[in-house]
N, C-alpha and C positions, 0 to 999 in steps of 0.2 A: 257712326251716327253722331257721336259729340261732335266730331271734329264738322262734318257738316253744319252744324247747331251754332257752333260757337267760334268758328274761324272767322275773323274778321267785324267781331264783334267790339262794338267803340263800347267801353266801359266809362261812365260818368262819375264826373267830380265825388257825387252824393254818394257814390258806389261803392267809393277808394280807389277811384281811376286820379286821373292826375288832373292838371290843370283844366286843361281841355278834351282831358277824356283818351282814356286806351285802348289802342286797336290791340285785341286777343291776334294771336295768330298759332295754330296747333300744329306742333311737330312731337313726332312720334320717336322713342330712343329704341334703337335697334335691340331686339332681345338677344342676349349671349348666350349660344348651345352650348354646352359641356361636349366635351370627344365629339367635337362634330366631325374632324377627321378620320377619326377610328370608325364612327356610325357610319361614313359616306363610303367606307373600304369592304365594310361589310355587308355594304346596303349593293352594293355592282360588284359582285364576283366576276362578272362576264367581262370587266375591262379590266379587271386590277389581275388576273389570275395571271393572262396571257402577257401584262404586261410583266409582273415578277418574274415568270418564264423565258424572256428574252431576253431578263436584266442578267439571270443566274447565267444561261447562256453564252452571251457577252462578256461577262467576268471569266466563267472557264476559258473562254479563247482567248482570253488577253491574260489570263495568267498561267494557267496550268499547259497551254500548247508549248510553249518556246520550252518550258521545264520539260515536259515530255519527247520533245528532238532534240535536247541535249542529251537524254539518258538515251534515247537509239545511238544517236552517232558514238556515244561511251562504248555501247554493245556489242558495234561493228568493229569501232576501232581496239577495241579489247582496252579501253584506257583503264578501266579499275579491275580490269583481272588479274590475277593472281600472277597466274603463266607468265604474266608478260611484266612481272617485278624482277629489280635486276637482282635485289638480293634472292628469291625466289630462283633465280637462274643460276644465279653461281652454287647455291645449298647442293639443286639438284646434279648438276656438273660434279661436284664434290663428291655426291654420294652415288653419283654411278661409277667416278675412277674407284672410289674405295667398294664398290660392287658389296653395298653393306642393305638395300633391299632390292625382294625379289621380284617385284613387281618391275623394275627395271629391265632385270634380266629379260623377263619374262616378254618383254617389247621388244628388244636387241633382237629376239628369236623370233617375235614375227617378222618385224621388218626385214631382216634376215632372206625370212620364208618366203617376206612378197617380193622379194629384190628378182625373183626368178618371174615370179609373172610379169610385173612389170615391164621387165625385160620384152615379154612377147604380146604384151598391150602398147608399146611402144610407141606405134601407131596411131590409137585412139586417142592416147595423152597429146600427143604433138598436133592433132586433126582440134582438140577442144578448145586449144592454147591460140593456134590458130585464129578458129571462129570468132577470140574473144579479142583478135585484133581486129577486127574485120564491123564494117557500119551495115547493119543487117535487120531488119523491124521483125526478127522471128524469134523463134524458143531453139534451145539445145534441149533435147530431149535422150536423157543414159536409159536405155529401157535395159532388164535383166530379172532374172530370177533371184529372189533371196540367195543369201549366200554367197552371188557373184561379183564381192567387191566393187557395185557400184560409187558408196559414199569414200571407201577408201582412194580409187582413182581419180575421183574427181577433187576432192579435199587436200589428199597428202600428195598427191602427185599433181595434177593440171593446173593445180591453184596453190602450189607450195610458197610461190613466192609474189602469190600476188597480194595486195593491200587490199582492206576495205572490203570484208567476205563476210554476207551473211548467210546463215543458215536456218532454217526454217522446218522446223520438224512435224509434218501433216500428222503424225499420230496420234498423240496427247492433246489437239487441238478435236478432232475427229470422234474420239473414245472419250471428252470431257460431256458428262451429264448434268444439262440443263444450260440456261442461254448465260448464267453466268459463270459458271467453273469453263464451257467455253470463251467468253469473252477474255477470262483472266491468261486461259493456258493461249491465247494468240498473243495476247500481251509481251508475256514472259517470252516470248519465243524472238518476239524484238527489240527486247528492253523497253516496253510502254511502260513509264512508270511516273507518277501512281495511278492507278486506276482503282474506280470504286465502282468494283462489280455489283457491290452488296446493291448499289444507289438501282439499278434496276428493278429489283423489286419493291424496293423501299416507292418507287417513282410510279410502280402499276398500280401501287394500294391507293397513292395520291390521285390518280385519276379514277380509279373507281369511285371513291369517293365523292371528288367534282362530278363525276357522273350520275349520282344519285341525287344530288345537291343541285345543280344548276342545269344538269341536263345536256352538257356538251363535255368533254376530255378539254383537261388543261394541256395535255402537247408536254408535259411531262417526263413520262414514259419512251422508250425507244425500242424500236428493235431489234433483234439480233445483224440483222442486216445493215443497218445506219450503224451501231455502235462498231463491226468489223470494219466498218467504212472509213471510220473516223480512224482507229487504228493505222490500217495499210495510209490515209492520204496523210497521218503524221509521219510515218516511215519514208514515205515518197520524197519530202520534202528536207529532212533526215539523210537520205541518199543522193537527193541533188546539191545540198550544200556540201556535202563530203569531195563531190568529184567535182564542183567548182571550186576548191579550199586552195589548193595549188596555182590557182590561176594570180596573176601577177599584171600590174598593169602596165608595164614597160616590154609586153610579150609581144611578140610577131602578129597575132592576130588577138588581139588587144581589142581591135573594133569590130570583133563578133559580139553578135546575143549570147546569149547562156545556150540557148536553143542550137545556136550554129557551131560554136566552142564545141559543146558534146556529139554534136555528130564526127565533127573533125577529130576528135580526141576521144574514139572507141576505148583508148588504154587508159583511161583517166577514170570511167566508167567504174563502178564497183560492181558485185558478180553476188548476184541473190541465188544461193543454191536452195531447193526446197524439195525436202527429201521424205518420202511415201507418200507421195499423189496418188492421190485415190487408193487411199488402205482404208477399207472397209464401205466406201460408196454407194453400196447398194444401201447402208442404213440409212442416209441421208448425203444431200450431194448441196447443200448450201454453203457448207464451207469453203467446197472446192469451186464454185463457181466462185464466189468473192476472191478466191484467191486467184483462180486464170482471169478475172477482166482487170485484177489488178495489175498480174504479169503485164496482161498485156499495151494496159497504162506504162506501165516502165519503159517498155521496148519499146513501142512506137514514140514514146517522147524523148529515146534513147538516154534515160535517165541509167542505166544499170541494163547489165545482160543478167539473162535469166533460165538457170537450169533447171531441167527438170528429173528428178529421178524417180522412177518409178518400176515397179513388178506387173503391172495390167499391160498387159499389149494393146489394148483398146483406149491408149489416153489420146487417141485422136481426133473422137467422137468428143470428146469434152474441150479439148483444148483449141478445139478449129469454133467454137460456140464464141469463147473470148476474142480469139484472132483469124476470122475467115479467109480463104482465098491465099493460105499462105504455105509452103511449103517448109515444115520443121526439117531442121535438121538434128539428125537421129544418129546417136551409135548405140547398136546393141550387144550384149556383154552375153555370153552362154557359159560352159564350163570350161575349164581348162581341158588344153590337148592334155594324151597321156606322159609327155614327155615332161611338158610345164609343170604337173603334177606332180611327175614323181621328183623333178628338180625341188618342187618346192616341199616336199615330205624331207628331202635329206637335206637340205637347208637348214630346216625347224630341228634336224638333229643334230647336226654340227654347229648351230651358233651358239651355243655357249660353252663351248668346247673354253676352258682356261689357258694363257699361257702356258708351253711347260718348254723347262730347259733344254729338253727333249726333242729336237726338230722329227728326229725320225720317227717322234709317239704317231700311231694309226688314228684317224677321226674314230669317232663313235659309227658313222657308216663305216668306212673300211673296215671295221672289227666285229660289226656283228656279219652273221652268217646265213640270216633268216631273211636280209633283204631282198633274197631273191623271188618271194613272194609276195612283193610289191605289186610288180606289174599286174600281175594278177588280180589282187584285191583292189587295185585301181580300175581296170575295167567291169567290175561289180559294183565299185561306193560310187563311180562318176567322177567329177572334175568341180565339183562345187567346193568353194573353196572353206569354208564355215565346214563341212566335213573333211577335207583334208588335213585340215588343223588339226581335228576332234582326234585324227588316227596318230597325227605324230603325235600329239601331246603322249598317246595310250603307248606308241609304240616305245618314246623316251622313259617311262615308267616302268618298263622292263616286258611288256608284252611282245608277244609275234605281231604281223600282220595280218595274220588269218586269225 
């Protein structure tokens, strides 16, 4: 109203205008808010929420991902293990010639033991070795009963000398209670680190919250589902720089993709073994779904072959849901013959038989006398191998076999 009243108002001499009089003209001085930015952040939850969410987002992936595939490829490649210290290797070298613990021994005697199975698995080990030379969009699948030395055949023997092996243990992923002690135990199993498992709960309380408050989920929060996601596709990517690592650019096929390089170089591939598929499945089966469509991410991008070991004879129903229309290739492992068997019970009792100046000393088999109810007790305990240990162990202790 003033400012209508008296805009352009000529003010006279008489008035204390000026000579010829002043033109008024009204202008208004901006009022200054206090925290106007704090008020205008508080005042739109609805824009500011979703945007802080994309920012926090963004920063993980640009900081904590690259940190997180270095500690996988650490994991695959054993770079901060112990085992794989050279002074570590020489201590233990030392301390098995001076045969000063028993825990050594006590390995000399199986290895010993399996040297005989081996022997008559000979065939599977050299069919797996194989496969993993071969450009193939399927799964290896070791089926068997507990105790049938799956993880041993495929670990110490088909994959003794190969690089870049990981292992994946379905158990402790499967039997972890609640979406974070799982999130953490998949974690660990590929070296994701760090991982803030706690932040999922911490992240459902935040959207409940927003929820009562504005009325919509700030996106927050994650799933069990999306967070395993994120896991395996930093692993993924973790395994494809490990099997491009050797690649060189003065190489014969130099002018491949990464895409065409790895199918051409199946041997360059690294070997995801994943060991108790489907132990316990009937409690829940989301684990192992994330994990077969990961598989079978790997294999069709031929980023890594991928084994599968398992005790269900049914993992074909789950496995063909990931990769349809495909025909696995399968070795199945049962008990030992009785012969394998009883080779491997006198094995476990002659290997730690000591030097002796003695050539013509008798083994511990040649001198006991009770061995001859072996065969026997063998066509009664079976051919599993986790019980054939259990009876040499008993029988080295000074027991019969019956």
């Amino acid at each position: 109203m003033a400012k209508n009243c008296m805009h352009g108002f000529i003010l006279p001499e008489s008035e204390g205008g000026g000579k010829n009089g002043t033109v008024l003209k009204m202008v208004y001085e901006q009022r200054a808010k206090a925290h106007f930015l704090r008020d205008w952040i508080f005042n739109h939850p609805r824009i500011v929420i979703p945007v802080v969410a994309a920012l926090l987002a963004s920063v993980t992936v640009a900081v904590f991902d690259p940190i997180r595939t270095f500690f996988i490829k650490s994991h695959v490649t054993q770079t901060f293990h112990l085992t794989e210290n050279r002074l570590y290797k020489w201590l233990r070298s030392q301390l098995i010639r001076a045969n000063e613990i028993l825990t050594f021994n006590r390995r000399k005697s199986e290895d010993a033991g399996l040297s005989a199975v081996w022997d008559d698995r000979r065939g599977d080990i050299e069919q797996i070795q194989t496969w993993l030379m071969e450009t193939a969009d399927t799964f290896i699948v070791v089926q068997g009963p507990r105790g049938s030395g799956k993880r041993e055949l495929v670990l110490d023997e088909a994959l003794k000398s190969r690089r870049n092996t990981l292992l994946i243990d379905c158990k402790p992923i499967q039997e972890a209670r609640g979406d974070s002690r799982t999130i953490f135990a998949a974690a660990r199993e590929v070296g994701y680190r760090p991982v803030f498992s706690w932040m999922n709960t911490f992240s459902s309380m935040i959207d409940l919250a927003a929820q009562g408050t504005i009325g919509t989920k700030t996106g927050f929060s994650e799933t069990l589902d999306t967070q395993l996601a994120k896991i395996w596709q930093n692993t993924s990517n973790a395994l494809k720089e490990l099997a491009l690592e050797g690649r060189r650019k003065d190489d014969k096929d130099s002018e491949l993709g990464d895409d065409e390089y790895l199918e051409a170089h199946p041997e360059r591939r690294p070997v995801v073994v994943i060991d108790n598929f489907l132990h316990k499945s009937q409690e829940s089966s989301i684990v192992y779904d994330k994990i077969s469509e990961w598989a079978a991410a790997l294999t069709t991008a031929n980023v890594a072959h991928v084994i599968f070991l398992t005790n269900d004879i049914s993992f074909s129903k789950s496995l063909s849901k990931a990769l349809p229309n495909r025909v696995f290739r399968q070795i199945s492992l049962g008990d030992c013959s009785p012969e394998v068997a009883k080779r491997f019970v006198i094995s476990h009792l002659d290997a730690d038989v000591e030097e002796s100046k003695d050539e013509k000393a008798p083994l511990p088999s040649q001198a006991r006398e009770d061995l001859d109810e072996l065969d026997g007790c063998i066509d009664i305990l079976g051919g599993r191998l986790t019980d054939l240990e259990f009876l040499a162990r008993r029988i080295k202790t000074g027991e019969t076999p019956k």
